[in-house]
N, C-alpha and C positions, 0 to 999 in steps of 0.2 A: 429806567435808569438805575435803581437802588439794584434791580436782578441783577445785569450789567455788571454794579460795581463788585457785589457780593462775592463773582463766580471768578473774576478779576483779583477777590485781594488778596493778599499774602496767607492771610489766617483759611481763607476758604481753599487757596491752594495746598497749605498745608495736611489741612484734614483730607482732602482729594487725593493726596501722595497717601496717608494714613490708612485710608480706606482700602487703596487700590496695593497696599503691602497686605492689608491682613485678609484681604480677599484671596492675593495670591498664598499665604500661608496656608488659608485654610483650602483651597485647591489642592496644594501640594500635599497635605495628609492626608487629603478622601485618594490623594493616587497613591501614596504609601500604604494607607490603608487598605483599598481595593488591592493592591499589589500581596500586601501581608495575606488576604483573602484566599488567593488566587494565583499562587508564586508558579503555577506550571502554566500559566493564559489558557488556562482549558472554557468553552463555551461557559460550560455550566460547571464551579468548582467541584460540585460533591459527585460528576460522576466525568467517565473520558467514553466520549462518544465514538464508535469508530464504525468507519465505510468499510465495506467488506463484500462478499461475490458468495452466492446461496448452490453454485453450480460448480465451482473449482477443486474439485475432490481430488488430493487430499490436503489441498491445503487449506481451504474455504468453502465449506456447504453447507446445507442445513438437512438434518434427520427429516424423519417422518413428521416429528411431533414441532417443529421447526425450531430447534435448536440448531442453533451455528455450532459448528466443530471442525476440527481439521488440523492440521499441524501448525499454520500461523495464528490460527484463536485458542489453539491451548499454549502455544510459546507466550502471543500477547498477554493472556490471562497470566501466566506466571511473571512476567516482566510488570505489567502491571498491581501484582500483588507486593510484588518488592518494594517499590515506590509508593503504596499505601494506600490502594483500593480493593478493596477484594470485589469476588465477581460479578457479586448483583452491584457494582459499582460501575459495571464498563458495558454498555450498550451498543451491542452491533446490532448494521441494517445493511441489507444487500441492496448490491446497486449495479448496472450495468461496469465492467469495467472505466470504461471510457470514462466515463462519470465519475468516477473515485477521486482522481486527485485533481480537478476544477472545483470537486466538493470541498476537498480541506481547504485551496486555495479563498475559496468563497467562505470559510468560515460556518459549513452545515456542520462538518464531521470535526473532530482533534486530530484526526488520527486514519489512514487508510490502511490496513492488511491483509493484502490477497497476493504475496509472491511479486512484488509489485520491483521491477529490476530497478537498481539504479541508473541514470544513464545523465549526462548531459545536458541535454534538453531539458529534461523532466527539472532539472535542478533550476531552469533557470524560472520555473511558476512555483514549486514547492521544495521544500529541504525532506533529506532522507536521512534515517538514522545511521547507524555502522551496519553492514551487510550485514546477513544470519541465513542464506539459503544461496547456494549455486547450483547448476544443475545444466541439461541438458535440453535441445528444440528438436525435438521428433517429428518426423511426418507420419499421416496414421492412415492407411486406404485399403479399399479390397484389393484392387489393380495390383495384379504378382507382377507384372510389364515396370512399376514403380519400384527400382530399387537401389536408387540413389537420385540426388539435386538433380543431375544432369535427366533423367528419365521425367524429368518436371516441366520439359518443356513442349509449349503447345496443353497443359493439362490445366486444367480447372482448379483451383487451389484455395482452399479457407483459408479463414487468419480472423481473431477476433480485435477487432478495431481499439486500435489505441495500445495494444500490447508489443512484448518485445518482438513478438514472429512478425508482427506487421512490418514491424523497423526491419529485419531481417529481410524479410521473402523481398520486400521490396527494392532492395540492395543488391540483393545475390539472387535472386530467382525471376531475374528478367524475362527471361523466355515463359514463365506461367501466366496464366490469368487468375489474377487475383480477386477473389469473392468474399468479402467484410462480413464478417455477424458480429451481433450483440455478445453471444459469449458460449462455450466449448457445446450445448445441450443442441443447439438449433445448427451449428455447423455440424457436429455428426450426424443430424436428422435429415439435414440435406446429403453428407456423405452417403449414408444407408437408401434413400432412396433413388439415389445417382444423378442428383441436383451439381455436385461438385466429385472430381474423382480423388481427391487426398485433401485432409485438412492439417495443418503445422501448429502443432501446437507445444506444451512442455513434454518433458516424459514420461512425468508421475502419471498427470493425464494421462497420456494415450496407451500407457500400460492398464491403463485401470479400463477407457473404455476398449481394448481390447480385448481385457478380459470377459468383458458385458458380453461383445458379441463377436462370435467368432469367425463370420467374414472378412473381420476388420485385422490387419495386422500392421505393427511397427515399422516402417521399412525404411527410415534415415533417423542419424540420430548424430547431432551436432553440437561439440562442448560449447556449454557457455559459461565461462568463470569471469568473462568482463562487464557483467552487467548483475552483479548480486544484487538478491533483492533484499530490502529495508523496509520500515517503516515510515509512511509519509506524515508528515504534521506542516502546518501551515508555515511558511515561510520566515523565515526572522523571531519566530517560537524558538531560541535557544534553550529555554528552560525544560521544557518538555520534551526536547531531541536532547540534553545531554543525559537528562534523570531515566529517557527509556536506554542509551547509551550504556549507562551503570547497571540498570537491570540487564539487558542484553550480555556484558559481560559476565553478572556474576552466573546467570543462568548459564553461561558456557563454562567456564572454571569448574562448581558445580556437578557438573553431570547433567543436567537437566536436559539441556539441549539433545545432547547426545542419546539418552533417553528416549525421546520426542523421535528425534529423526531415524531410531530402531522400530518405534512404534510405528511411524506412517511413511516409513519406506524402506523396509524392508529387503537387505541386499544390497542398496545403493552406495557408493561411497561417499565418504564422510572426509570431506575438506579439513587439512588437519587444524586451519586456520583459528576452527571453531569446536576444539576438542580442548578438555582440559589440558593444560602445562604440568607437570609433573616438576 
């Protein structure tokens, strides 16, 4: 009966309201504080993790000695140094495409950059920064018979799953049969041994593995400026899509970009969108 009354009186209510105020105060500074910690919501604050592709030459691969390099991990690198990590601060791992942005979505990665297009869809599991890459969807085959979409039909056709060509061939290349990989290395290995007879891929790509081997040649090639690629970060992360946003732009203003994209593609045109303003 005394517990009863105790938890009932007025005085015991009081200290109950007392309690459950300064319990809420001090909740609300460990999130101020975690917050002050941690102002970009990165995994781990002292480094930015990112998903990335060990096969996508030139924009994402890894050396001999397996270092990542390519045009979007030295852009990232330089955007990420802007904003205040320098490079042993930023941790890539390659990962199947497909994988990349269910990654960030799940909270493994901060960050995904392999040419990764914007589109729609993609928006509605992860947010994408401001574009920094357009470019072109080539088809890549020995077959001289291949020399345009329409010669695609009835033929056997790569595409690596989850990517723009996929969304594309399956839209507009009705008449092909379409044949999924994991990612560009094992679709031209089926190309070359006449598992598939063209695979679609970007241009950078299939200039490069055209260059490798010389049965292989370029034989369509289709603008794409509505699906620029961006940087992925986990959804509702404002802080760390506007601060790579700010690096993004000043690396273009700059020069940097520009730089970059004489570096690792060489001859291509250069959207004026992302050139210094004079």
């Amino acid at each position: 009966m005394r517990f009863t009354e105790s938890l009932t009186s007025p005085f015991a209510q009081m200290r109950a309201a007392a309690i459950a105020v300064a319990l809420g105060l001090l909740a609300s500074a460990a999130t101020q504080a975690l917050a002050e910690d941690n102002p970009l919501g990165l995994i781990d604050p002292a480094v930015i993790s990112v998903g990335t592709m060990g096969d996508a030459k030139p924009y994402a691969f890894t050396t001999s000695d397996g270092t990542f390099t390519g045009f979007d991990i030295e852009l990232f690198l330089n955007v990420a140094e802007r904003i205040g990590f320098k490079k042993e601060q930023v941790i890539f791992t390659g990962q199947e495409f497909a994988a990349l942005m269910p990654s960030v979505a799940n909270s493994r990665f901060d960050v995904a950059a392999a040419a990764i297009g914007t589109t729609d869809k993609r928006k509605e599991t992860v947010d994408f920064t401001n574009g920094y890459l357009a470019g072109y969807l080539s088809v890549l085959t020995p077959d001289a018979a291949i020399k345009d979409a329409a010669s695609l039909q009835g033929k056997r056709l790569g595409v690596v799953q989850g990517t723009l060509q996929e969304i594309y061939a399956q839209k507009n290349f009705t008449g092909a049969d379409l044949v999924k990989f994991p990612d560009n290395n094992s679709a031209v290995a089926a190309l070359n041994n006449g598992t598939v007879d063209a695979h679609f891929l970007d241009f950078e790509a299939a200039k490069d593995y055209s260059g490798r081997y010389d049965d292989l040649k370029v034989a369509v090639n289709i603008p794409s400026f509505d699906a620029p690629a961006g940087f992925v970060v986990r959804k509702g992360n404002d802080a760390l899509r506007e601060a790579l946003n700010k690096g993004l732009f000043d690396a273009m203003q700059d020069g940097t970009w520009k730089t970059l994209h004489e570096k690792w593609f060489p001859g291509t045109p250069m959207p004026d969108a992302y050139l210094p303003k004079q």
